[in-house]
N, C-alpha and C positions, 0 to 999 in steps of 0.2 A: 794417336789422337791429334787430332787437326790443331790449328791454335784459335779459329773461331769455335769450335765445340769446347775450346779448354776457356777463352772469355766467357764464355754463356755460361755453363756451369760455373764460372768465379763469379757473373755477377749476379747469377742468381742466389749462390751460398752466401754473396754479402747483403742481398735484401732478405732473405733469412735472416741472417745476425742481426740487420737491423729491424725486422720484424718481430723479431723475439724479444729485443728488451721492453717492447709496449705488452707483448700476448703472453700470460702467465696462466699455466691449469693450477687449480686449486681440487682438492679432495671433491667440495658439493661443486662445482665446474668446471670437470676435465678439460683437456686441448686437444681438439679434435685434428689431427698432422696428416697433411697430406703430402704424398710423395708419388708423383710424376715419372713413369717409362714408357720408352718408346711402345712397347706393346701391353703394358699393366698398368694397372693403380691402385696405390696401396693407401688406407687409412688405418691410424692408429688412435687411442684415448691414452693420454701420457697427463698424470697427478706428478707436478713437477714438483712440487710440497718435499713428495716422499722419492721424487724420484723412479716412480714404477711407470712401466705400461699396463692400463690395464685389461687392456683386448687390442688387438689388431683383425684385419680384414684386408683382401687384394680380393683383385679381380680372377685370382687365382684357386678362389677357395670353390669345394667340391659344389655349395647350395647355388653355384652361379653353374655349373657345367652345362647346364642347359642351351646355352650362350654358345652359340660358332666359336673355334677356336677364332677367326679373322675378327668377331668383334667384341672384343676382350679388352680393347683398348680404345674404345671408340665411345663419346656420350650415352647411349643407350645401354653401355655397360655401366658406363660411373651412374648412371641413375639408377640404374639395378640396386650397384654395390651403395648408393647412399640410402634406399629404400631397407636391405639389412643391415646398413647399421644404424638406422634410426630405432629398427625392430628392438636389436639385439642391445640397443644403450637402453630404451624403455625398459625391457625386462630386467637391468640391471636396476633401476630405481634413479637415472636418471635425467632427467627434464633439462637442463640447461648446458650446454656447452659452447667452449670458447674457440673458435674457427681460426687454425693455423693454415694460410693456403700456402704455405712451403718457398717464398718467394718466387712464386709464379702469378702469373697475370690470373685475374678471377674472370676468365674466360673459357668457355668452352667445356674440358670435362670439368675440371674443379670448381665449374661453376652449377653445372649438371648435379655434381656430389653435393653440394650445398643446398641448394634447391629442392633436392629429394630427402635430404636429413630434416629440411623444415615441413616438408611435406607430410612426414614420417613421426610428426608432434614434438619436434625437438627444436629451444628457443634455440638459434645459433646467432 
């Protein structure tokens, strides 16, 4: 690993750390965690209360295969993937959640996935 790819990854896991002490899930307003790869994108609902996750989703899962494997990781996927997991939190019973964008810049797909989760009837 390079030692610019090894900064990048350091400064982004310390705006994490420093994102995290503001952004708390609670039982009725999970934290919606997004995690960033070169060709995926993965969300999770994390009740930090208890410590659980309580669903996760990538761009990996079978209800997206529809999707070219080429764009898997590109905006029109993370809208995809925030489109089912606006679905799949509704079904759960719920309406508000608290938006961790993983210390990365709210540009681009995880701005796409956020977009679509509010689109999707979910306060974020």
């Amino acid at each position: 690993m390079s030692s610019r790819t090894t900064s990048r990854t350091l400064g982004r896991q310390a705006r994490h750390r420093r994102l995290r002490k503001k952004v708390v899930g609670m039982p009725e307003r999970p934290r919606l965690c997004v995690f960033r790869s070169h060709k995926h994108l993965y969300a999770q609902l994390v009740d930090d209360v208890a410590g659980k996750t309580l669903q996760g989703w990538s761009t990996k899962d079978d209800r997206l295969k529809h999707l070219p494997k080429q764009q898997r990781g590109n905006t029109t996927s993370a809208t995809e993937l925030g489109t089912l997991v606006a679905a799949d939190t509704v079904k759960r019973g719920i309406k508000r959640v608290v938006f961790d964008r993983g210390g990365y810049l709210y540009h681009g797909r995880v701005k796409a996935l956020a977009e679509a989760v509010r689109a999707g009837g979910i306060q974020v």
